[in-house]
Every structure is written in C-alpha cells, then in structure tokens.
VOPAGU-2260 file (C-alpha; in pm, 1 decimal, decimal comma):
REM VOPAGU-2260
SITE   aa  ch    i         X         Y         Z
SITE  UNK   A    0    2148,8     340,2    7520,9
SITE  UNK   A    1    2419,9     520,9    7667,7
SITE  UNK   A    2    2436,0     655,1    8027,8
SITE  UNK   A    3    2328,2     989,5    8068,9
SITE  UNK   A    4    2460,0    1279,2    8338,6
SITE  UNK   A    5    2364,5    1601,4    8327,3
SITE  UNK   A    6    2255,3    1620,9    7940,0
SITE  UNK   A    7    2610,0    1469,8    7890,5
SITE  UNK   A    8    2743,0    1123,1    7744,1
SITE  UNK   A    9    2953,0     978,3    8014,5
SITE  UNK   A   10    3101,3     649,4    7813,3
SITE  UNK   A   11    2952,3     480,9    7503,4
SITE  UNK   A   12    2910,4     107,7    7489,2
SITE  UNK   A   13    2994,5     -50,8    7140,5
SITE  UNK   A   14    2607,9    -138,9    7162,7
SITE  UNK   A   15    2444,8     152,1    7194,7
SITE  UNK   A   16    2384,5     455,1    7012,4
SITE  UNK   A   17    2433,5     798,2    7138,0
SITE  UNK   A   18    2115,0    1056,6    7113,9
SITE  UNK   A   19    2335,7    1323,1    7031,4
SITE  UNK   A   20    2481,8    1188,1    6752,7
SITE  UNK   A   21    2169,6    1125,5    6609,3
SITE  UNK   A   22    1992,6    1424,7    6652,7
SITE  UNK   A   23    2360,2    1598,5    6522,6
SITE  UNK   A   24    2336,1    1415,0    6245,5
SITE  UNK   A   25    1938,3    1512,1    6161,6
SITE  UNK   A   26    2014,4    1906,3    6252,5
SITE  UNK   A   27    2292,9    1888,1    6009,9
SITE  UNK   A   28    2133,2    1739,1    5700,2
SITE  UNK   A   29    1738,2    1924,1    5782,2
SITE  UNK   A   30    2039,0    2275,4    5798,3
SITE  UNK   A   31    2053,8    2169,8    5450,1
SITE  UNK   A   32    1722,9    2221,5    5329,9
SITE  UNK   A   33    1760,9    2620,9    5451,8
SITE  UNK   A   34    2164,7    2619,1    5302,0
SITE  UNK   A   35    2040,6    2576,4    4962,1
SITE  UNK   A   36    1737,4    2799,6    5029,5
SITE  UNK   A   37    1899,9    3097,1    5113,2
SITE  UNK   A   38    2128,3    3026,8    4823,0
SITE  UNK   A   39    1882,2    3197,2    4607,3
SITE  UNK   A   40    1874,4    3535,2    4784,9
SITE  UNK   A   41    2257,7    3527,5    4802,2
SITE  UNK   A   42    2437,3    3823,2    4608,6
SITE  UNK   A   43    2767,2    3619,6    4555,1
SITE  UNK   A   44    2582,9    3322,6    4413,6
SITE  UNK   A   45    2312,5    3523,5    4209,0
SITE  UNK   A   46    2466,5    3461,3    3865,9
SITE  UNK   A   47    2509,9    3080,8    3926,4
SITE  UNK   A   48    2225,6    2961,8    4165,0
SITE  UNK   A   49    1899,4    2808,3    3949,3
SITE  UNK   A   50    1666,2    2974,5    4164,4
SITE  UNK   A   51    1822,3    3286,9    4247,6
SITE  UNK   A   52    1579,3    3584,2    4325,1
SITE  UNK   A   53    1570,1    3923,0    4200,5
SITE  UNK   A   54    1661,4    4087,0    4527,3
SITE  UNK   A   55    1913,6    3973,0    4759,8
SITE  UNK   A   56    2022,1    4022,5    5082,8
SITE  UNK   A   57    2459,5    4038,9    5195,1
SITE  UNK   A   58    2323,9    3918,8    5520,0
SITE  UNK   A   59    2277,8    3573,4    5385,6
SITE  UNK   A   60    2607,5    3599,3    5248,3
SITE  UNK   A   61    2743,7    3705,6    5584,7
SITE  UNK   A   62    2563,3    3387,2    5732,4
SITE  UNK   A   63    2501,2    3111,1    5476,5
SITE  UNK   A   64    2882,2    3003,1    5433,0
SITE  UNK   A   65    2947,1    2953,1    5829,0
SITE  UNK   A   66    2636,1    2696,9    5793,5
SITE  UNK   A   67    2886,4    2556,5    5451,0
SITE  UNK   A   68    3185,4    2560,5    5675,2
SITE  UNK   A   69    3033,1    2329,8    5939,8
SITE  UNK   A   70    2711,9    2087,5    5819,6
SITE  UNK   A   71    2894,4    1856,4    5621,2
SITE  UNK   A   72    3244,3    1836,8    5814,3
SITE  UNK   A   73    2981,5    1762,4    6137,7
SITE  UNK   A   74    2743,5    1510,6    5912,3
SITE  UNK   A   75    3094,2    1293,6    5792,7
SITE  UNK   A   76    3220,0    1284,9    6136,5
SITE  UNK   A   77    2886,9    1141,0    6293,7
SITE  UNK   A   78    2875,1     924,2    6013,7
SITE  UNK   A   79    3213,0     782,5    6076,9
SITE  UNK   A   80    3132,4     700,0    6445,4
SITE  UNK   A   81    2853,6     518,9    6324,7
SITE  UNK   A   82    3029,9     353,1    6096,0
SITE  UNK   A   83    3292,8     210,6    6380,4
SITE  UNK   A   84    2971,0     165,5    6561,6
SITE  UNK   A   85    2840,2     -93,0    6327,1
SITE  UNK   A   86    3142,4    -294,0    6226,4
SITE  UNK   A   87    3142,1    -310,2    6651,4
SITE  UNK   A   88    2821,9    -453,5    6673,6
SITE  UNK   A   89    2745,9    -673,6    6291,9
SITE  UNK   A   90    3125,9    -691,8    6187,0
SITE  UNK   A   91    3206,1    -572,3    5827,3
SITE  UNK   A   92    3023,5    -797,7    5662,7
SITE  UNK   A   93    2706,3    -680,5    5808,4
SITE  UNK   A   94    2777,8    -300,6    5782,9
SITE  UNK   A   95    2893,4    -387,9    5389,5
SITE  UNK   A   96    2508,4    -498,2    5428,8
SITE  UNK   A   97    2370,7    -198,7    5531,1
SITE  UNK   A   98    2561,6      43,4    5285,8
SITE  UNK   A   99    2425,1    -175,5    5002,0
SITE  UNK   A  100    2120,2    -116,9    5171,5
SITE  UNK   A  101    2118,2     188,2    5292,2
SITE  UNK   A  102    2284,4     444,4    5074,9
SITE  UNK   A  103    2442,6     238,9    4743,8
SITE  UNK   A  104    2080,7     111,0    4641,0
SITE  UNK   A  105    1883,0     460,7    4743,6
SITE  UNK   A  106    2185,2     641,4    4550,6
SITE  UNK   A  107    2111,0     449,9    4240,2
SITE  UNK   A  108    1690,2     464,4    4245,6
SITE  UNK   A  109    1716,0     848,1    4384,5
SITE  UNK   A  110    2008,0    1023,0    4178,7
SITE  UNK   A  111    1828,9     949,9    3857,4
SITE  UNK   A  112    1464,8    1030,7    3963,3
SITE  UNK   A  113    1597,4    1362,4    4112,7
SITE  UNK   A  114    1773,9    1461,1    3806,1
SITE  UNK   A  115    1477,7    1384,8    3639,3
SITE  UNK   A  116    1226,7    1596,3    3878,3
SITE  UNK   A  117    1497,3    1929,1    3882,0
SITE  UNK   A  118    1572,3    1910,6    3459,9
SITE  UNK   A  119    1144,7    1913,9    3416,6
SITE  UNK   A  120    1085,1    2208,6    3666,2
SITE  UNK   A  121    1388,7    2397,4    3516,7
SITE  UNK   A  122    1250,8    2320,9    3144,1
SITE  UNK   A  123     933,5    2436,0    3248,0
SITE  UNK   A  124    1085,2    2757,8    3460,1
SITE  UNK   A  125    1303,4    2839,1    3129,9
SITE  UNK   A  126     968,4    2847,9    2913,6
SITE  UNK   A  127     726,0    2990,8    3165,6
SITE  UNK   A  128     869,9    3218,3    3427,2
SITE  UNK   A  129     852,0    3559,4    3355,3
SITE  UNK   A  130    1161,8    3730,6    3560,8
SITE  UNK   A  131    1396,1    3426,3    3501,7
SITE  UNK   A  132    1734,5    3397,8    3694,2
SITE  UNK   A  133    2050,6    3479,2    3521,8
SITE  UNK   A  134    2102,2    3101,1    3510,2
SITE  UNK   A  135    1735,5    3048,0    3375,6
SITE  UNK   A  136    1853,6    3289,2    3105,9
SITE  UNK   A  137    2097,4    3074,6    3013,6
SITE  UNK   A  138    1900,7    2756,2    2962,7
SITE  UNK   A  139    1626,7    2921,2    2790,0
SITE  UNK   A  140    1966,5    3033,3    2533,3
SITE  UNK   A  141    2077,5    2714,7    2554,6
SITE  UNK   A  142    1751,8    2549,6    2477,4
SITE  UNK   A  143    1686,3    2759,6    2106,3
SITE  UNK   A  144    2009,7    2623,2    2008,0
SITE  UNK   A  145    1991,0    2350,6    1730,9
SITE  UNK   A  146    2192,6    2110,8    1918,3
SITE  UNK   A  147    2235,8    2282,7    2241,8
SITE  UNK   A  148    2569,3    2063,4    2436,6
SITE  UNK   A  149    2483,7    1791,9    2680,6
SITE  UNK   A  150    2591,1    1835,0    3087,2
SITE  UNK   A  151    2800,4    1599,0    3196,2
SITE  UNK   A  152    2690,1    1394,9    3497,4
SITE  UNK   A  153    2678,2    1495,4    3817,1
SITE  UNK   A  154    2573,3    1344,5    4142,4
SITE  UNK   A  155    2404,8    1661,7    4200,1
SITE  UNK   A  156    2340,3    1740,8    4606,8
SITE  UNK   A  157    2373,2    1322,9    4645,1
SITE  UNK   A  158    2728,3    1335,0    4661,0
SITE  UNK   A  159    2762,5    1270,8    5021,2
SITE  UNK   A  160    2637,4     896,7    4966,4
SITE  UNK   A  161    2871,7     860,3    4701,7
SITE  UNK   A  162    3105,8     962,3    4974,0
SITE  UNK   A  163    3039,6     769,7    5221,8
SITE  UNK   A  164    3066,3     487,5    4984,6
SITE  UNK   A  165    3397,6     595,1    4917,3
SITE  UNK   A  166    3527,4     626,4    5298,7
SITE  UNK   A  167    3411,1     280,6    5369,9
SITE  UNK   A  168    3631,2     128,9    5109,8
SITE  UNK   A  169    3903,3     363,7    5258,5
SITE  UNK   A  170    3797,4     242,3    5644,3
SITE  UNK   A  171    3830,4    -150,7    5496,9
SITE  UNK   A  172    4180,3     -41,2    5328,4
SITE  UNK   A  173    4288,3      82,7    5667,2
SITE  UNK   A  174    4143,3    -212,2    5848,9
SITE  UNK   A  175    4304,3    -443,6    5597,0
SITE  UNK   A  176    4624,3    -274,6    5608,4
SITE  UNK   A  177    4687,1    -282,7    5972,2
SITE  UNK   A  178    4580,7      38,9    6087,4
SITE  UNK   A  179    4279,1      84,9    6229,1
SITE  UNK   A  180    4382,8       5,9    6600,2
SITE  UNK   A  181    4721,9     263,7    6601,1
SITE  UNK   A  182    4454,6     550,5    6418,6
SITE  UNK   A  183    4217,2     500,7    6680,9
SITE  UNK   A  184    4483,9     504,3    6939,8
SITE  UNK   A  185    4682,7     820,0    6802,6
SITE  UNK   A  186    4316,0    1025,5    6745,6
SITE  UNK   A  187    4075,3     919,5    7035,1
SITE  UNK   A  188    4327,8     920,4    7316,7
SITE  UNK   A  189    4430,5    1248,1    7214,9
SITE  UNK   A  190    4145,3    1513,3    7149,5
SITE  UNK   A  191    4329,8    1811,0    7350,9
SITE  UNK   A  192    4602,1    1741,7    7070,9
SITE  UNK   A  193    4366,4    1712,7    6785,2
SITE  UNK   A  194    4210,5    2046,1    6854,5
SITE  UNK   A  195    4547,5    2164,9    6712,6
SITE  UNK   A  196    4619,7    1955,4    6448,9
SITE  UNK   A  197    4243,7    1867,8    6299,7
SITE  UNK   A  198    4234,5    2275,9    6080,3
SITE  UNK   A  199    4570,3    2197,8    5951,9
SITE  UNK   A  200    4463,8    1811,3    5870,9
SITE  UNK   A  201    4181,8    1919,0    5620,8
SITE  UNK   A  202    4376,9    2324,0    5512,7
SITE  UNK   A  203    4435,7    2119,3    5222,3
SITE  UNK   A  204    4137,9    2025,6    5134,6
SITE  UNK   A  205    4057,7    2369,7    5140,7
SITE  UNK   A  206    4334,0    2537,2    4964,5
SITE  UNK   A  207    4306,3    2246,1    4648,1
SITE  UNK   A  208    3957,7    2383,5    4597,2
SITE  UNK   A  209    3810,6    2756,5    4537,6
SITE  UNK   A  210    3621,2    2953,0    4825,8
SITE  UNK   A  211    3401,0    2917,1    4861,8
SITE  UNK   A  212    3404,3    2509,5    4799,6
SITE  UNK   A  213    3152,4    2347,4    4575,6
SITE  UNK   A  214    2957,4    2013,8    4611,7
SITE  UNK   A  215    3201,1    1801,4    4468,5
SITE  UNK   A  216    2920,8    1658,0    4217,8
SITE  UNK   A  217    3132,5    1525,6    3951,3
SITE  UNK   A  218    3148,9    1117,4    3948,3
SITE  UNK   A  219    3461,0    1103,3    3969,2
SITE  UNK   A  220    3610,6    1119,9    4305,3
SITE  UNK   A  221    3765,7    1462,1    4432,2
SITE  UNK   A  222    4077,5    1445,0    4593,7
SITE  UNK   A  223    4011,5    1791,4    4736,7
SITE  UNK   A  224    3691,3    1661,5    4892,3
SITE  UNK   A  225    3868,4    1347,2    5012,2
SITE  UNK   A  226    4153,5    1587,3    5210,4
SITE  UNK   A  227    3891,7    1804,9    5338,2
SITE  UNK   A  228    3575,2    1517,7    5493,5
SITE  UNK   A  229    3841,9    1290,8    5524,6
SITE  UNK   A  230    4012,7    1339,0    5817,2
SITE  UNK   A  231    3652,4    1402,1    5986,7
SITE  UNK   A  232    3526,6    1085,1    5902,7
SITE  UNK   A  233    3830,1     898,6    6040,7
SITE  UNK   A  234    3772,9    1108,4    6376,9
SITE  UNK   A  235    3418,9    1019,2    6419,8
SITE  UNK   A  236    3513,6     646,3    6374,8
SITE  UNK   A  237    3831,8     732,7    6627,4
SITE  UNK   A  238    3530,5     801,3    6903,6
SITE  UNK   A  239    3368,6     466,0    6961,2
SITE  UNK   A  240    3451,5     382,5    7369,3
SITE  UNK   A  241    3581,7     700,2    7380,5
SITE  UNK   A  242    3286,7     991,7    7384,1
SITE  UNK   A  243    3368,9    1027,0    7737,2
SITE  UNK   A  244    3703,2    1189,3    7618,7
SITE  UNK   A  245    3503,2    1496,5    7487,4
SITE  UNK   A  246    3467,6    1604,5    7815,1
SITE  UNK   A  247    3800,1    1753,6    7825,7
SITE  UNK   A  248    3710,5    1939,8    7539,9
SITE  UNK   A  249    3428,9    2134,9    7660,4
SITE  UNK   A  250    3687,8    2371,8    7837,0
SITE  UNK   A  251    3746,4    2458,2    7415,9
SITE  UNK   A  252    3399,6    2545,6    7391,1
SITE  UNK   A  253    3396,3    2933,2    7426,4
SITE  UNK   A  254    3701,6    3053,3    7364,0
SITE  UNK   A  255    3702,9    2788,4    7014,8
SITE  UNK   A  256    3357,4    2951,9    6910,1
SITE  UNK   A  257    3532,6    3304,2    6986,1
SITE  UNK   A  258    3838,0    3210,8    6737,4
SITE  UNK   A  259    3558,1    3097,8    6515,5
SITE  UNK   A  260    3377,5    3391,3    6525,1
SITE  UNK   A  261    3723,2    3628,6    6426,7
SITE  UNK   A  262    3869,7    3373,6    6168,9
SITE  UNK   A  263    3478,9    3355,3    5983,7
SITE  UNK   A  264    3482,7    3767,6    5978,9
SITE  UNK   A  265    3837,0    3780,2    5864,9
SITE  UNK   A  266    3723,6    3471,7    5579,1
SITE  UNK   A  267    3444,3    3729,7    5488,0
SITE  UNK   A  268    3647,0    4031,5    5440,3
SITE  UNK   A  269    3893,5    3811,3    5220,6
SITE  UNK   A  270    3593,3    3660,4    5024,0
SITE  UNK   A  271    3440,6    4022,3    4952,7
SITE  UNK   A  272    3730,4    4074,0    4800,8
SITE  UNK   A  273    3762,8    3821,0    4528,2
SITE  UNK   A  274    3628,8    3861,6    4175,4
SITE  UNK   A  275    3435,7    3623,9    3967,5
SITE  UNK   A  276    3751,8    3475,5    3811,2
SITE  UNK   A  277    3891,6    3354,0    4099,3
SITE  UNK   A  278    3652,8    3100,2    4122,9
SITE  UNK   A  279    3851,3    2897,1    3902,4
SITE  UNK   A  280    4136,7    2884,1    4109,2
SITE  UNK   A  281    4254,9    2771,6    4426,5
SITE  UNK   A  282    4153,2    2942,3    4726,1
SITE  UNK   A  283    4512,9    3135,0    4880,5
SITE  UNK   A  284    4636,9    2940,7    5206,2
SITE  UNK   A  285    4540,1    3213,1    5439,4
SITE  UNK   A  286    4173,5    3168,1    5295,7
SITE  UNK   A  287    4233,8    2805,9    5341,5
SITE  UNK   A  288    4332,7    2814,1    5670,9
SITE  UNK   A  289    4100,0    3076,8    5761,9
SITE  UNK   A  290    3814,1    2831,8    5663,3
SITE  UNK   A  291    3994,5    2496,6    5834,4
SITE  UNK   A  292    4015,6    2670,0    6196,2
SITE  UNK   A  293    3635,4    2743,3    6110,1
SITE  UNK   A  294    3495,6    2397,7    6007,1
SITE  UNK   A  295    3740,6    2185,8    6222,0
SITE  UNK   A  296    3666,4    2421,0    6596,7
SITE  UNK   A  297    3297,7    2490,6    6504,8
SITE  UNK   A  298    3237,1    2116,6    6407,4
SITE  UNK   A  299    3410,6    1998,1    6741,9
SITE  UNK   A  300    3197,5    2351,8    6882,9
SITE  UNK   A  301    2869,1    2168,3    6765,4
SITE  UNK   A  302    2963,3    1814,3    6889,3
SITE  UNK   A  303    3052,9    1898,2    7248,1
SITE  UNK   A  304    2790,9    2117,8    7273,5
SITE  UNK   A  305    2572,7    1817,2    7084,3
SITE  UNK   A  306    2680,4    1538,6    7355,7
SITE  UNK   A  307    2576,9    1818,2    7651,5
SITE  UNK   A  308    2301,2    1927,4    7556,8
SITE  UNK   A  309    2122,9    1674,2    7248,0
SITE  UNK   A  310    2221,8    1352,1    7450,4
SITE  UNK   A  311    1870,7    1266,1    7625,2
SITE  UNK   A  312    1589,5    1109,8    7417,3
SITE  UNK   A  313    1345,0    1363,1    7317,1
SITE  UNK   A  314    1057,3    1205,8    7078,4
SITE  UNK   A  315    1053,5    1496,1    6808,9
SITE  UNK   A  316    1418,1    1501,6    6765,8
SITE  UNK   A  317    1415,1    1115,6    6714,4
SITE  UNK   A  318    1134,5    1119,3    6433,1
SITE  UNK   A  319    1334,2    1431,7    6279,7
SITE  UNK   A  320    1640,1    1201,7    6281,0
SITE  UNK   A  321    1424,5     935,3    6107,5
SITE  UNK   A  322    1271,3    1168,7    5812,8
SITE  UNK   A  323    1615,0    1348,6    5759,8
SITE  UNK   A  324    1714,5    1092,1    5513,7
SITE  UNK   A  325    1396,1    1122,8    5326,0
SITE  UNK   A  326    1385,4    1488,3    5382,0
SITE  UNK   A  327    1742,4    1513,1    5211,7
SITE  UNK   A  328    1672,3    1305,9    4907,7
SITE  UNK   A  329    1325,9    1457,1    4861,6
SITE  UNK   A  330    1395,6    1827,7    4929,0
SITE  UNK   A  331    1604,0    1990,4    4605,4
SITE  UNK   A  332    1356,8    1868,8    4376,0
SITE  UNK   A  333    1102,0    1995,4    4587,0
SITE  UNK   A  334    1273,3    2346,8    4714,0
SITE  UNK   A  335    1336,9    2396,9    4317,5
SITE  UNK   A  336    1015,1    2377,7    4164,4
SITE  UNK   A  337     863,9    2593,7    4493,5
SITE  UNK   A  338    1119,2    2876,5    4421,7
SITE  UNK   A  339    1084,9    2895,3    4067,1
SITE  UNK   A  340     754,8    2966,6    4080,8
SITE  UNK   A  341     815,5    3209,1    4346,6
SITE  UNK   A  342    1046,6    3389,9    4116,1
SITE  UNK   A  343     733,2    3578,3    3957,3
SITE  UNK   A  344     579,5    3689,6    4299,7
SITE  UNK   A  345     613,4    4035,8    4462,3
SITE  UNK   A  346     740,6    3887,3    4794,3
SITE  UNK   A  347    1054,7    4041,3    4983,8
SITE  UNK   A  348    1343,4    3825,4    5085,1
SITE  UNK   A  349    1303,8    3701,0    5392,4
SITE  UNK   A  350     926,7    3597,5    5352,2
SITE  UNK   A  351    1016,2    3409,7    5019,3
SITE  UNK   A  352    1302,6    3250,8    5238,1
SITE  UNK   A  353    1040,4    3133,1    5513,1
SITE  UNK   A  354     786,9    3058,3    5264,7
SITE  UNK   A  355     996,9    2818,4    5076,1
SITE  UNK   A  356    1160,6    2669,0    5370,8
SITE  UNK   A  357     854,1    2623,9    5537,7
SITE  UNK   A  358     658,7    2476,7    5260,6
SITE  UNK   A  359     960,6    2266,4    5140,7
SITE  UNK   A  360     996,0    2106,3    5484,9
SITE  UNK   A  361     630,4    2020,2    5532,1
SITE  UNK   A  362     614,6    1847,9    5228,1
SITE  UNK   A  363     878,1    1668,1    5304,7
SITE  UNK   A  364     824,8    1559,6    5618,8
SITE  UNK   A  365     417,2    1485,7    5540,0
SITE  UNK   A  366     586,0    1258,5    5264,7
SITE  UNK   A  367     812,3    1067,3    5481,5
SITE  UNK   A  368     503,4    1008,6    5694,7
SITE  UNK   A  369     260,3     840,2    5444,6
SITE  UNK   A  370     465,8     744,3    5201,6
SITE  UNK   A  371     787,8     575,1    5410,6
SITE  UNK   A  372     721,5     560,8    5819,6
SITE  UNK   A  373     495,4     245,6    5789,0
SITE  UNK   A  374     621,3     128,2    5483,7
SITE  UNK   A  375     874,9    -100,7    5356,2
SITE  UNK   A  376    1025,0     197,5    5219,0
SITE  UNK   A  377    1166,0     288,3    5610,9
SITE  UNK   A  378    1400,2       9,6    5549,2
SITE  UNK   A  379    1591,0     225,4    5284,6
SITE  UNK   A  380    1511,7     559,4    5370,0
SITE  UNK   A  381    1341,2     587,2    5699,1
C-alpha cells in the first residue's frame, strides 16, 4: 500500500492501491443509491421520475443536481487511475481479463435481470397503486391500449459499465497510437494548469446535452457523454506515480469549493428558469459552463480532500468499497419496488426519503453479505 503522512498520499507505487481512491470510488457509487432516491420527491423531475411522490420538496432540487454534477465525473476519474493501475501491474492483456470479468460479463447477466425486476414492479404499481405517479399514469394508459408501442432498449442506470467498456477501447487506441506517454506527460505534470483547462475540456459535453444531463442509457454510444466523462477518465489514468502532485492542489481547495458554491447557485437560478420544452434542447453555453466549473473543481474538491483525509485503511470503508458494486447493480430494482409501494402511505418527504434509503441500503448490503462475500460470486461483483 501506499505511504501514508498525515491522512495524505505522499507517492503511489505502480503496485499498490491508494485507500482513498477506493473509498472515493465506494462514496460515489453508495451517493447513488440516495441520487435516485430523492429523485422522487423532486418538483422538476415529478412528471418524469417512476416513483415520484405526491409531495415534493425544492430543497432536493436545490441539492440533488450538485450530487449529479460531481458522482459520476469523480467515479470515471478513479476508475481511470485504476485502469493505468492495472495495465502497470498485469499489462493489457490481463486488465482486458478483468473487464471481461469484471464489468462486460456482470453487464450482460445484470442489465437483463434488472430490466426484468423494474418492468414487473412497475406492471404491478400501474395495476395496484392507488395515487400513481404521473408516469405510472402513463403506463397504466399505455397498458389498455391494444397494441400499446414497445421501448426501445436502454442500458438503464448500467450505463457506466458500458462506459467503461468504451474508454478502455479508447485507452488501447491511445496506447496503440502512440500517445499514452505525451498524455500522461502533458496532464499529470501539470495539475496547477489543468485546474484551468479541465471545465472547459468537458463544457462540451455539457452544452451537446440538456440540463440537466440524463443517463445516457441508449446503446448506442453518446458522444455528449464521451466529451463530458471523457476527459476525467483520461486524468485519473494521467495520476499513476504522480498522486503526490495533488498536493499542490490542495491550496485550490477552498477558494475552488467557494467558486463552486456561486457557479451551482447561479446554475440554479438559470435552471428555475427553463420550461419543460427545453429539455429537448441543448443546454445554453453559460449553463454549460456554469455546470463544467462545477463538476470539474468539485470533482478535483472531492479528490484532494479524498487523498487527505480517506487515505488510511479504515475496515468499514473497505467492506463498503467491496459491496458498492453489488449495492449498485442491486439497488434500482430494489429502491423501485420500495417506493412504489410507499406511494400509497401518509408519510411526509423526508421520512419516505430516509425510509427508502435506509431500507434500500440494508437490503443491499445484507445481500452482498450472504449471497456474494463468501461466494464465488465476489469474483464478479464483490
């Protein structure tokens, strides 16, 4: 493991795995489970969300989209380090290996057993729930149609494996193509520059989608997404050796969670403003921008402060970063069914949020330890 000073990551060894990057990469895939919990008490998304609950709340609106902003630009860039940090250590062979292994064979046994699980409790929510959402409403139409018209398919909230599938081909293309050793050279030798340049690297990611940005579900791949985790990916990767260099970052710390802080508010007041028809079109480049300075300073926000303060082993933080896989794959399903039936009981907001948090969570992680932890099954998902 790497040296440790001070809660800090001093260098990383091409053999070792930092604690912080781990337990990053766990907070910011278990944020997940409350993202898409709160999405059902969110005004904005109340006419779209499955679950969405009679009352709702504009604080979760004020809150819910910095957490969309940050979780997945942070969850790409760990993964890209790890990615470097496995070609270091098995070559690319062996980490060609352990994405067949890892995410390509779990992608194909999960995505249709999840779309299975979420179509039967939204059949059954259609038929039996009493105070349906507005989308519940229009299944149940849908449904009493003759031939009511087929979705297309989606990779539903699995996309990011489909992803990461998708960024190692583009890693081997670099690798193949020359590039690796300049990229890593022009990114990780330079993070004082990159604070600069990394919101206006993925603005266009932004501005070729709406705001806020979808999953980007559909199979085929988004170029928008590509722009936007992209550049993230490549950055994490860019860090193997060179962890250390985040130390002259952390003078960013403050004053880039304070620009955060003013360019989320001003993001807000631009997003009360839009109507439901511009969510077909693309976000305006101040809105873009607005949401690059947030994703790309309070990602590099949550890493520094990640690698000062997540970088010593700590046992519960290590068995969350195990079950976080699990917990991802398992949890939609899961969250889904628990909120539709919540849906008919007099509970206020916040207490339905806990309740289906909480209860989603346990599940999960009681799951991942009979069913996976001392199984073969770990070898996949654990």
């Amino acid at each position: 493991m790497t040296n440790l000073d001070h809660g800090a990551a001093t260098a990383a060894p091409t053999d070792a795995r930092i604690h912080a990057f781990d337990h990053l990469r766990a907070l910011a895939m278990l944020t997940g489970v409350v993202f898409h919990a709160a999405l059902a008490y969110s005004p904005m998304m109340h006419g779209f969300w499955p679950t969405a609950y009679r009352t709702q709340s504009s604080w979760i609106d004020a809150s819910v989209w910095l957490l969309h902003l940050v979780r997945m630009p942070l969850f790409f860039l760990v993964s890209g380090y790890f990615t470097a940090w496995l070609i270091s250590r098995r070559g690319w062979s062996g980490l060609l290996r352990q994405r067949l292994r890892r995410i390509l064979i779990p992608l194909l046994v999960a995505w249709p057993l999840v779309q299975l699980a979420i179509s039967a409790s939204t059949h059954w929510a259609a038929v039996e729930v009493a105070q349906p959402s507005p989308f519940l409403s229009m299944v149940s139409t849908l449904m009493a149609m003759p031939d009511p018209p087929a979705l297309p398919p989606s990779t539903g909230h699995l996309w990011f494996l489909y992803y990461l599938l998708l960024f190692t081909l583009l890693a081997w293309t670099v690798h193949a193509l020359g590039w690796a050793r300049w990229l890593a050279g022009t990114i990780g030798k330079s993070p004082n520059r990159l604070v600069l340049i990394l919101p206006l690297l993925v603005a266009p990611g932004f501005y070729l989608s709406t705001a806020p940005h979808p999953a980007p579900e559909s199979l085929f791949p988004q170029f928008w997404a590509m722009a936007l985790y992209g550049p993230f990916f490549a950055f994490g990767a860019c860090l193997l050796d060179r962890v250390d260099s985040l130390q002259s970052l952390r003078h960013w710390l403050w004053p880039g969670l304070l620009i955060c802080a003013l360019a989320y508010v001003a993001f807000l007041v631009q997003l009360d403003h839009r109507n439901a028809d511009d969510w077909n079109q693309h976000a305006p480049w101040t809105m873009a921008l607005l949401q690059a300075v947030v994703a790309a300073w309070g990602t590099l926000a949550a890493l520094i402060a990640g690698v000062r303060w997540l970088a010593r082993p700590n046992a519960l933080m290590a068995w969350l970063a195990r079950s976080s896989y699990w917990t991802y794959l398992l949890h939609l399903p899961v969250l889904f069914a628990l909120q539709y039936w919540l849906l008919d009981q007099a509970l206020s907001w916040p207490f339905a949020l806990l309740l289906s948090c909480g209860l989603t969570l346990a599940i999960c992680l009681f799951s991942y330890e009979v069913l996976v932890r001392r199984t073969r099954l770990r070898w996949w998902v654990g």
